[in-house]
C-alpha positions as CSV (number, residue, x, y, z in Angstrom):
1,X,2.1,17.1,-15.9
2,X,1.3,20.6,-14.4
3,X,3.5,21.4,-11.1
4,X,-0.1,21.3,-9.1
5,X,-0.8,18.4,-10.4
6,X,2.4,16.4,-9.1
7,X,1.7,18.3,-5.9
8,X,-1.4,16.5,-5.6
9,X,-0.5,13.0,-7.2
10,X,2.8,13.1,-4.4
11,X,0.4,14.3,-1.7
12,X,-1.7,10.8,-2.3
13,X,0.7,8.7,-2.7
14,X,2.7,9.9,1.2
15,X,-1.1,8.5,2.6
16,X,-0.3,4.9,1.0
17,X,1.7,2.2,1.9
18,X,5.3,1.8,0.7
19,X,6.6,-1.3,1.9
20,X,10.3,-1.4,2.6
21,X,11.5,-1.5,-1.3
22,X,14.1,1.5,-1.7
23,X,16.0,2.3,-4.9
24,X,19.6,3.2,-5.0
25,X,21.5,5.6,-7.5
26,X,25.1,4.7,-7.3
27,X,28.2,6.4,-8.1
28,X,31.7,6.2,-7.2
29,X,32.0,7.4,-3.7
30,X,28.2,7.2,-2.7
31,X,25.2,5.7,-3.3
32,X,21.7,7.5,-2.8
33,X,18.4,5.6,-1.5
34,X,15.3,6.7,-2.2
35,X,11.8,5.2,-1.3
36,X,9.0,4.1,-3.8
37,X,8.0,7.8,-4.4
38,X,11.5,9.4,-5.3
39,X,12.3,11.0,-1.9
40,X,15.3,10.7,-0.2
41,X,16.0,8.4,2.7
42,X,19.4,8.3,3.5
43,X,23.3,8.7,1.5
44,X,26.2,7.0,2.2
45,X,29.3,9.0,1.5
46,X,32.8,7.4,1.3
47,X,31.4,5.3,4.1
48,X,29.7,7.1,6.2
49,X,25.7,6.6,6.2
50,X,23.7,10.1,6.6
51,X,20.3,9.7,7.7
52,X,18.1,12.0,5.8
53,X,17.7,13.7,9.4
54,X,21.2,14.6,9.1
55,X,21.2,16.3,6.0
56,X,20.2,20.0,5.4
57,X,17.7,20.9,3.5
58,X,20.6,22.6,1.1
59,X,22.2,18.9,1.0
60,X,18.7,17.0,0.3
């Protein structure tokens, strides 16, 4: 799939409804959440929950 395309497919799918289903990629120390879409939502880090408002954009 072209980069513009995935653009555009990501684009439509931020307008619909997600529910409240999140995935989670976990490792040792963390675990990662992610909504329906693949974005980031929050991280917990040896304990410690980080909002994704918390987290630079270097982080994310």
């Amino acid at each position: 799939m072209s980069e513009k395309m995935w653009d555009v497919t990501i684009k439509h799918a931020k307008t619909c409804v997600m529910g409240n289903k999140y995935y989670v990629f976990q490792g040792t120390n963390y675990r990662v959440f992610l909504n329906p879409i693949c974005q980031l939502v929050k991280a917990e880090i040896n304990g410690t929950t980080y909002p994704i408002q918390t987290l630079s954009s270097i982080n994310r």
